[in-house]
Wavefront OBJ file of the C-alpha trace (Angstrom):
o trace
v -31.992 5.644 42.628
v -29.317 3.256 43.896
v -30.024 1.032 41.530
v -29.091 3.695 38.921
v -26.191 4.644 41.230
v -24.754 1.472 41.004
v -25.509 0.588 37.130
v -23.622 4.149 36.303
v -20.379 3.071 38.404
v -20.305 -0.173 36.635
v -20.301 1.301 33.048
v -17.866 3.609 34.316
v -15.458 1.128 35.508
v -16.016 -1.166 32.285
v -14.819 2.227 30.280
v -12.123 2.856 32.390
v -10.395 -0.718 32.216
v -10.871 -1.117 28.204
v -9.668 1.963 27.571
v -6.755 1.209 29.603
v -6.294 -2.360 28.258
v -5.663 -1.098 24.656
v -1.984 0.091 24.426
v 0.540 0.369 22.089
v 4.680 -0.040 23.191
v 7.261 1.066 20.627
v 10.270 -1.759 20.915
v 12.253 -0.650 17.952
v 14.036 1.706 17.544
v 14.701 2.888 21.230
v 15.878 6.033 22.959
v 19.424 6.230 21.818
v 19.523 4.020 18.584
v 21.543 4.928 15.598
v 19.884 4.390 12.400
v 21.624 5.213 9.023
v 20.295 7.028 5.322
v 19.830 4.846 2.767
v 19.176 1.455 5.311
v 16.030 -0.621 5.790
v 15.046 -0.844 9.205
v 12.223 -2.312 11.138
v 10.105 -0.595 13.066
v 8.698 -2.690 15.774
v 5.779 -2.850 18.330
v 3.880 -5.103 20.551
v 0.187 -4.283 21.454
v -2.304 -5.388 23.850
v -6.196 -5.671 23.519
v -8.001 -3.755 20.786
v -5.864 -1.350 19.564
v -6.799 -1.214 16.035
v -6.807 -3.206 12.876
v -4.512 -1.068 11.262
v -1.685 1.588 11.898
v -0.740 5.110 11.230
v 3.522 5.530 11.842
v 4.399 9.514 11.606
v 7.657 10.126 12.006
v 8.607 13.490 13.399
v 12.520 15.518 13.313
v 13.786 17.044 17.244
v 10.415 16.895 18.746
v 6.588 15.559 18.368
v 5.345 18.698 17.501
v 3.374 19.359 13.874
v 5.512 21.505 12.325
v 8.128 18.945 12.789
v 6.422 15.955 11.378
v 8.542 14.484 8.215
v 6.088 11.439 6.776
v 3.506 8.958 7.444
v 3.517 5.608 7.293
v 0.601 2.799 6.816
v 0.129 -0.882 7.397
v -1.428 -3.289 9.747
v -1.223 -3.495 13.104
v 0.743 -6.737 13.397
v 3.889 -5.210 14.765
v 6.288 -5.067 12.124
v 6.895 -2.079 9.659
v 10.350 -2.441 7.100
v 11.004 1.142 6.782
v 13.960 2.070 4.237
v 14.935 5.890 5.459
v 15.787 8.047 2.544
v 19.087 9.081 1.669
v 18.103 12.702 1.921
v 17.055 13.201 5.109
v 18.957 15.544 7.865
v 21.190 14.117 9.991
v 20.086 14.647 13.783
v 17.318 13.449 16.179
v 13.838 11.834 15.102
v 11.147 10.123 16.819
v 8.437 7.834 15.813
v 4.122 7.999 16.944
v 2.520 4.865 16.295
v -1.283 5.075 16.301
v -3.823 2.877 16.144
v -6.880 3.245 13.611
v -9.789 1.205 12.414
v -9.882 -0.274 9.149
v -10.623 2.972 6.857
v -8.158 4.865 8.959
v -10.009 6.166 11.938
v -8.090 6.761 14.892
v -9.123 5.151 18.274
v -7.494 6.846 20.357
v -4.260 4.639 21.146
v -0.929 5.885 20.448
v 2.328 5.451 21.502
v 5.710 7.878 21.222
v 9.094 6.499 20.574
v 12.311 8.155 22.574
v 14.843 9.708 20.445
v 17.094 8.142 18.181
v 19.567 9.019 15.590
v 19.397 9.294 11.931
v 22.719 9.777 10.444
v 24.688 8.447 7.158
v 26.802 5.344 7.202
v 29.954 4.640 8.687
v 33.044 5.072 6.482
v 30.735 8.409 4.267
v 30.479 11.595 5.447
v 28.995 14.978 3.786
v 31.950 17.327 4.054
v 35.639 16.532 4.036
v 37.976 18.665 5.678
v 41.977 18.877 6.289
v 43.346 15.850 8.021
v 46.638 14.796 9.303
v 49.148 12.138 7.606
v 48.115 9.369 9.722
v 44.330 10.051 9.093
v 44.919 9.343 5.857
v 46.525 6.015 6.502
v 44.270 4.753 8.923
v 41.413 5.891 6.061
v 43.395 3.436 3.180
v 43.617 0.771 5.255
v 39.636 1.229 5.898
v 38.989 1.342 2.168
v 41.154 -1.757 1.407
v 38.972 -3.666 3.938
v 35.826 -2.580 2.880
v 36.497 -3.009 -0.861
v 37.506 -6.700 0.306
v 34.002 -6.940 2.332
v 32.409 -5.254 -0.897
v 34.225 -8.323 -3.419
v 32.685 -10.619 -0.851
v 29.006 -9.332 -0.379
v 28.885 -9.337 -4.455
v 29.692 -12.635 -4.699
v 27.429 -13.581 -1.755
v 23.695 -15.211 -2.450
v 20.247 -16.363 -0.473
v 18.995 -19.201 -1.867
v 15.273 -20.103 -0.619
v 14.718 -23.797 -0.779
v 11.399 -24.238 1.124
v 8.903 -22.954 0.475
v 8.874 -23.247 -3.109
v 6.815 -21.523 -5.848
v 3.159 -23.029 -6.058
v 3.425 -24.891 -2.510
v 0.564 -25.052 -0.528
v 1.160 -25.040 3.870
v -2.141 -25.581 5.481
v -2.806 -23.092 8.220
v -3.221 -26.063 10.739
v 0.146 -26.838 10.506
v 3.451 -25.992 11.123
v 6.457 -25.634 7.991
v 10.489 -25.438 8.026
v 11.306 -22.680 6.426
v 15.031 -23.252 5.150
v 17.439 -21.184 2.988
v 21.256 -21.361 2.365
v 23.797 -18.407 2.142
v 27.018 -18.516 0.167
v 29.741 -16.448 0.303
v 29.818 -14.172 3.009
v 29.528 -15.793 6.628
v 26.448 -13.846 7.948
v 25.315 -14.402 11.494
v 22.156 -13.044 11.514
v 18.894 -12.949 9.430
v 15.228 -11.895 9.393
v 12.235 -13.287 7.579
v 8.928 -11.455 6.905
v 5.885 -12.855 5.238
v 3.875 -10.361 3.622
v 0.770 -10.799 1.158
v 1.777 -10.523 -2.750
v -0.972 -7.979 -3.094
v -0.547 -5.554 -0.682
v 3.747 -5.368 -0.815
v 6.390 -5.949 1.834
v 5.093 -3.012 3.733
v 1.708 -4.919 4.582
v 3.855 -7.933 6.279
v 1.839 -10.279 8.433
v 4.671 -11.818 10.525
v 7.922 -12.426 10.638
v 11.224 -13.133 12.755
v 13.141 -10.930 13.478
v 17.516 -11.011 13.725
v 17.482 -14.849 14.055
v 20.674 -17.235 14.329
v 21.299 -17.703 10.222
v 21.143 -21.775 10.745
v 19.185 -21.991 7.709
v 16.092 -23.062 9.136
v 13.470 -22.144 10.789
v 10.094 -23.587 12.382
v 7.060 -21.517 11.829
v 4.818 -22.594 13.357
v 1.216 -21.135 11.528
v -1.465 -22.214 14.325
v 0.610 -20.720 17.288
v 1.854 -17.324 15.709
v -0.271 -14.432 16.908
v -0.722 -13.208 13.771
v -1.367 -16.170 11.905
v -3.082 -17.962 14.152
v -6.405 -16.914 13.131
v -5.118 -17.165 9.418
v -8.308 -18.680 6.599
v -7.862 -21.018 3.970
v -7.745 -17.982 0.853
v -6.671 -18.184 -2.789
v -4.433 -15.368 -1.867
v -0.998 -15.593 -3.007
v 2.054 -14.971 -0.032
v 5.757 -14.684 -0.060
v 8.884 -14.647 2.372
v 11.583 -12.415 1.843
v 14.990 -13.297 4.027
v 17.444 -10.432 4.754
v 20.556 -10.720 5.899
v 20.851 -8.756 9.642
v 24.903 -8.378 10.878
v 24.757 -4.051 11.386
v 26.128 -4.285 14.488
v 28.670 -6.956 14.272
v 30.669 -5.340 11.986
v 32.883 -2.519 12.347
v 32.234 -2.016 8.195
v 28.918 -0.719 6.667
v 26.599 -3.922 6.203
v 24.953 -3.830 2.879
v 22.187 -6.186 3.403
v 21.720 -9.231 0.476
v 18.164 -10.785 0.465
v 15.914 -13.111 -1.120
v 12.286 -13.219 -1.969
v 10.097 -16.619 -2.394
v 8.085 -17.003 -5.349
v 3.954 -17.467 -4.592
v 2.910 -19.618 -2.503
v -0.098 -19.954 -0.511
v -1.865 -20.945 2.710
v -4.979 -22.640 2.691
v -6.798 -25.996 3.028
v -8.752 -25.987 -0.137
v -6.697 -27.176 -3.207
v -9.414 -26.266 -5.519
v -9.242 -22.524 -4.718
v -5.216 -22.717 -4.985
v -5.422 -24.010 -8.461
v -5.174 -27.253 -7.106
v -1.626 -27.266 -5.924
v -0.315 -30.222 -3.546
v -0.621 -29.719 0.306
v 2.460 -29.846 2.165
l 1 2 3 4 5 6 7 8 9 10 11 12 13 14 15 16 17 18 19 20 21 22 23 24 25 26 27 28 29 30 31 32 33 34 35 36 37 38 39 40 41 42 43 44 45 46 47 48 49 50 51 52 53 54 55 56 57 58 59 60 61 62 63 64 65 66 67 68 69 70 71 72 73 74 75 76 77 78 79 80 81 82 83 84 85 86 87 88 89 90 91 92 93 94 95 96 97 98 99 100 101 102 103 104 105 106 107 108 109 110 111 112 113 114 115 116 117 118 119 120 121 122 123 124 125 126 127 128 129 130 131 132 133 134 135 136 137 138 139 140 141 142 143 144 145 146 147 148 149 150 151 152 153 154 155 156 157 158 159 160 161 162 163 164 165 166 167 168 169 170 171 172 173 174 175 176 177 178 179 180 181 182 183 184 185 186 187 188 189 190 191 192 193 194 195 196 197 198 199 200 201 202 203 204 205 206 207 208 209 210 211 212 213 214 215 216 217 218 219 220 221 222 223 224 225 226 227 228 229 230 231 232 233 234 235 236 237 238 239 240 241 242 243 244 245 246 247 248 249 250 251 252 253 254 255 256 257 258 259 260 261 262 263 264 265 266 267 268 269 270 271 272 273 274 275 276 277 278
């Protein structure tokens, strides 16, 4: 009977701790964020034991309730979700659920609930002008010459992607520069996601995430989390760089980007068409 006893408590215990090792924490947006219509954001998470292959995002309007859930979203649970909000949402308070699920969609039980943040349109548009004063008006010009200067700029401004280039090869085992120039405007900051070319940006495996734009950067495959365990494959991958300066402007930021051609990680030549490896 003890013996029972005692084999009991331990399964207990063993339940208790896994179930509490698998969380989920929401780091982007937080409580008190302003996000605008029309803009691609990321939503971002960090996670901690098994949680789930994949995830299920549901985004919800004044309160996590069902009645006030908006849309879902899907992807894998690597931490990183591009989500571009749609210009017709309402303006007020949202929130976001992450949950974890199993690889046809299950849910496991792990979940975690974003504070509020704002989802509004961007600065310098509004739905509904009314009267305004003389000086309004003035203050309003001298806003539109500026941002049809910033516009003129951002037109002429490009991402050029110089490594890596279409058909290279970066073995898993090793780690690759990956380096990019920007003309015209001076941007400060950037992010880079890698995604696969068959399942889309939204299925990105890792990326980095408002970086210094020095035009380079170090990834290093074996010691990323989510690459780390990355096979040799014949799939196809890309890297899409976007520019990331919303909050060091006092203009709307209309993001420029870039997006690699094919390239692909592996150590077997043969079963990437028998490109060279860098």
């Amino acid at each position: 009977m003890r013996n029972f006893f005692l084999i009991f408590l331990l399964i207990t215990v063993f339940i208790t701790v896994n179930s509490y090792a698998a969380s989920i924490k929401i780091t982007n947006p937080q409580a008190g964020n302003v996000w605008y219509k029309g803009k691609t954001n990321t939503i971002a998470w960090t996670k901690t034991s098994d949680s789930g292959t994949n995830v299920k995002i549901n985004i919800f309007r004044n309160s996590i309730i069902s009645t006030n859930f908006i849309t879902q979203l899907k992807g894998y649970n690597n931490g990183l979700m591009p989500w571009k909000i749609p210009a017709g949402y309402t303006t007020g308070k949202y929130y976001i659920r992450i949950k974890g699920v199993d690889s046809i969609g299950k849910d496991i039980g792990v979940h975690c609930d974003s504070g509020p943040f704002t989802i509004t349109v961007p600065k310098g548009k509004s739905a509904i002008m009314g009267t305004i004063d003389p000086k309004a008006v003035s203050i309003m010009n001298d806003y539109a010459k500026g941002l049809n200067t910033l516009s003129r700029i951002v037109a002429k401004s490009k991402i050029t992607i110089i490594s890596p280039k279409t058909g290279d090869v970066i073995s898993p085992d090793k780690s690759v520069w990956i380096i990019w120039k920007i003309t015209g405007r001076k941007y400060k900051r950037v992010s880079i996601i890698l995604h696969k070319v068959a399942v889309g940006i939204g299925g990105c495996l890792t990326g980095a995430m408002k970086i210094p734009n020095t035009g380079r950067f170090l990834w290093r495959i074996s010691s990323d989390p989510w690459t780390k365990d990355l096979k040799s494959s014949s799939d196809p991958y890309k890297i899409k760089i976007i520019t990331d300066d919303s909050y060091n402007t006092s203009f709307p930021d209309p993001n420029i980007s870039a997006t690699t051609g094919e390239f692909y990680i592996s150590n077997n030549p043969v079963a990437t068409r028998g490109h060279i490896l860098l």
